[in-house]
C-alpha positions, 0 to 999 in steps of 0.5 A: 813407368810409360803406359807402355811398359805397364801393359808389356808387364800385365801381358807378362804376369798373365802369361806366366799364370796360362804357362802350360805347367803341370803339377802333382795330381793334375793328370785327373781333371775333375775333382770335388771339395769341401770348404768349412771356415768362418764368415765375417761381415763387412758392410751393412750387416757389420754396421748392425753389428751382426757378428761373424758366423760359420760358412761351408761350401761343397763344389765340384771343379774340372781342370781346362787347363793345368792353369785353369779351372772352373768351379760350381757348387753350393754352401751356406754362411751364416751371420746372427739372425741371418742365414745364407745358401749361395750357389756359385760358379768359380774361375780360377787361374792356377800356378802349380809349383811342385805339390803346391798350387797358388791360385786366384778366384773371380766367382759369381752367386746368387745367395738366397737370404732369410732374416728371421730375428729382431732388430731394435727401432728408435720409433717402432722399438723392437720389430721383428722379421721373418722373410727371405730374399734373393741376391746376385753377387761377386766373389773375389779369392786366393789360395793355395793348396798342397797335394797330398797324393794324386787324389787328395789334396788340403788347402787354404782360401780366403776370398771377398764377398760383394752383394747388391742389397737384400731386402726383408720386411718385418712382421705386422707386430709394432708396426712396418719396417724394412731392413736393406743390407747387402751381405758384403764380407771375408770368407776364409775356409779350409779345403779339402779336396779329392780329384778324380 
């Protein structure tokens, strides 16, 4: 395939999700959602071994476009010792078909971090921390959700959590230690939503 006709098919792709489509429940355009799943950690937190957690999220979103919407909002994720409050805003580019939406989600997060737990050192033994602090990050998602009624709606979302790395230092006990992790990881939640 020419690099030609890969652009042609790029330009296609992205205009058939920015077609003025409507479906059900899009004649209001604001809307709010409540998401509850589960996080699981892939990168330093994974290679500690920390294990997967709750996440919940509560957001407000307002439909610019029936293929286009952005969202804000709140939540917190847990893994371990570790517990987040993200604060998000979300694109999203929508392709209603009937009751259903598919979407995808590009978002961006500052997530406040505190570590409050102990970890093993091979030179320090067992050290323990008990400090915040805060990360920026990206967010990368898919979905879909089905429409119950005008207002209602119920749904499904999976989406990839990239961080730069929080640091946390350790109580003055056995001696001083840091941890550098990023919270890198799978979100995948239910949602439930009511447009208004």
């Amino acid at each position: 395939m020419t690099s030609r006709a890969r652009v042609i098919l790029v330009i296609t792709i992205a205009l058939v999700f920015l077609l003025p489509i409507s479906s059900t429940g899009q004649e209001k355009r604001d809307y709010i959602i409540v998401k509850g799943g589960v996080y699981s950690p892939t990168g330093g937190l994974d290679d500690l071994n920390f294990g997967s957690g709750f996440n919940g999220e509560v957001s407000w979103g307002h439909y610019f476009l029936p293929n286009l919407a952005l969202e804000v909002g709140a939540g917190y994720f847990e893994s371990d010792e570790i517990r987040v409050v993200p604060f998000l805003a979300t694109g999203k580019a929508i392709y209603p078909t009937g009751n259903w939406e598919l979407f995808a989600a590009v978002g961006v997060g500052a997530y406040f971090a505190k570590f409050d737990g102990t970890l093993n050192n091979p030179v320090l033994g067992v050290v323990v921390f008990d400090e915040d602090d805060a990360v920026f990050g990206l967010n990368l998602g898919f979905g879909v959700n089905y429409n119950i009624s005008e207002e209602f709606f119920l749904g499904i979302e999976g989406k990839y959590l990239l961080t730069s790395d929080a640091e946390f230092g350790s109580m003055p006990t056995n001696g001083s230690a840091s941890l550098e992790t990023d919270l890198d990881g799978y979100i995948v939640t239910g949602v439930f939503g009511f447009r208004f």
